[in-house]
C-alpha positions as CSV (number, residue, x, y, z in Angstrom):
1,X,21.6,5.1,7.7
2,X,22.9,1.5,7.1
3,X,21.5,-0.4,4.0
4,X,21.4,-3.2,6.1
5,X,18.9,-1.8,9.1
6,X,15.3,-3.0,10.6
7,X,15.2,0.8,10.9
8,X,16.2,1.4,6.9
9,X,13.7,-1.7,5.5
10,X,11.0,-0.1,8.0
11,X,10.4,3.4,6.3
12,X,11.3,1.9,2.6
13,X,8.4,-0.7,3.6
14,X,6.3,2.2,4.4
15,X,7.0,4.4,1.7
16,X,7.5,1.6,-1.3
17,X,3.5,1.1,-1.1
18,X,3.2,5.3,-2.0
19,X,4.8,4.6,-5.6
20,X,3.1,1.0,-6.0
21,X,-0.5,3.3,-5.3
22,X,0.7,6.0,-8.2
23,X,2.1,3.1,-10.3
24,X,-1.5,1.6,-9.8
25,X,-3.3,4.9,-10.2
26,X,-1.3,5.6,-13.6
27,X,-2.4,2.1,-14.9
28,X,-5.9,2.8,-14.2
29,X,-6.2,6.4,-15.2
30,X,-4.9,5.4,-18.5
31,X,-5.5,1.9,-19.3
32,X,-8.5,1.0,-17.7
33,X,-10.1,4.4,-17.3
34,X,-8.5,6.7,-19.6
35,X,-11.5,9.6,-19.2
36,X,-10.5,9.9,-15.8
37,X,-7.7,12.0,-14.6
38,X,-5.4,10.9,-11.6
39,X,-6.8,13.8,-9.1
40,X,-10.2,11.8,-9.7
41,X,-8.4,8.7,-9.1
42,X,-7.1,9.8,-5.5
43,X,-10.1,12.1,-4.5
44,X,-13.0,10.5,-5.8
45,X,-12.1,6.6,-6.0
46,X,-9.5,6.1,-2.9
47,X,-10.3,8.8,-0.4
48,X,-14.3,9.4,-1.1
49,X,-15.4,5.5,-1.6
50,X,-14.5,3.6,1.4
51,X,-15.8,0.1,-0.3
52,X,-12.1,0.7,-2.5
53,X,-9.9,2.2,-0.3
54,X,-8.6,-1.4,1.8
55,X,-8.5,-2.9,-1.6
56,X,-6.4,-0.6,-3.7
57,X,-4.2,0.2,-0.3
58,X,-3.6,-3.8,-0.7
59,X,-2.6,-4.0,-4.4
60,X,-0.3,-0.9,-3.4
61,X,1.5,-3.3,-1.1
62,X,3.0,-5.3,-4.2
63,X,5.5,-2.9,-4.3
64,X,7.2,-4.3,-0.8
65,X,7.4,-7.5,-2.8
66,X,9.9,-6.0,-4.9
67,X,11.7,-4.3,-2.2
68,X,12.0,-7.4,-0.1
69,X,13.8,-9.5,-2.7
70,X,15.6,-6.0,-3.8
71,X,17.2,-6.7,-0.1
72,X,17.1,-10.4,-0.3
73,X,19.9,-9.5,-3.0
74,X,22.0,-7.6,-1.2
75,X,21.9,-9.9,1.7
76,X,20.1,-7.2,4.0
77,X,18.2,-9.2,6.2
78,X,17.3,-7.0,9.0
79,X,16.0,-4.4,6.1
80,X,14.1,-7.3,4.8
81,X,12.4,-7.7,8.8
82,X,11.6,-3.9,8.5
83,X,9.7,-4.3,5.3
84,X,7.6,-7.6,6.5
85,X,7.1,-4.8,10.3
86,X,5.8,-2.5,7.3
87,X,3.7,-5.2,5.7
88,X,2.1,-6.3,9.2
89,X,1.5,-2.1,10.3
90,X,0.0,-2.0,6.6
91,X,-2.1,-5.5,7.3
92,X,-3.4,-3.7,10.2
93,X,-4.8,-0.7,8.6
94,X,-6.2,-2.6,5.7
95,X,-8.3,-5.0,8.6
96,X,-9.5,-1.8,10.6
97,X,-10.8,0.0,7.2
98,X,-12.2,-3.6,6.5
99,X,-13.7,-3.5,9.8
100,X,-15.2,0.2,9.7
101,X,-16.6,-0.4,6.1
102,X,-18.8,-3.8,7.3
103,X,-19.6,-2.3,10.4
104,X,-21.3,0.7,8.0
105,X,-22.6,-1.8,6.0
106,X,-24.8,-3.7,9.0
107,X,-25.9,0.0,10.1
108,X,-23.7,-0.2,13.4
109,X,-21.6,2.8,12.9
């Protein structure tokens, strides 16, 4: 696969996020939280409280940040489209988890 490929900048958009969530989860369990663990971090605080879940799955996406100007570097601009497509599928999920947790809220769902 080229460096320099909408395809390439796609899945590296999609996975980058993964280790900017750990990165975040590492800060947390230790520096903020350190009596939690990082199983209690991903169970408890992402999976089982929907209030946090579109908010820490957007401070994940400051890892694409990186990897944008990581391509803006090498002068891969169609890998730098595929991260901004991975940004806006990312943008989407955040919204509809947004969506779900006010509709809860009001009693609607």
């Amino acid at each position: 696969m080229a460096l320099d490929s909408r395809r390439t900048g796609f899945i590296a958009g999609l996975l980058a996020p993964v280790l900017g969530f750990l990165a975040y989860g590492l800060i947390y369990t230790t520096a903020i939280r350190p009596m939690y663990d990082m199983a209690w971090f991903v169970n408890d605080m992402f999976l089982g409280t929907l209030k946090y879940t579109s908010s820490i799955l957007s401070l994940s996406l400051i890892a694409n940040a990186f990897l944008f100007f990581w391509f803006d570097r090498k002068d891969a601009h169609r890998s730098m489209r595929g991260v901004i497509l991975a940004m806006l599928v990312y943008g989407a999920v955040i919204v509809a988890l947004i969506l779900v947790e006010r509709l809860i809220m009001w009693g609607l769902l």
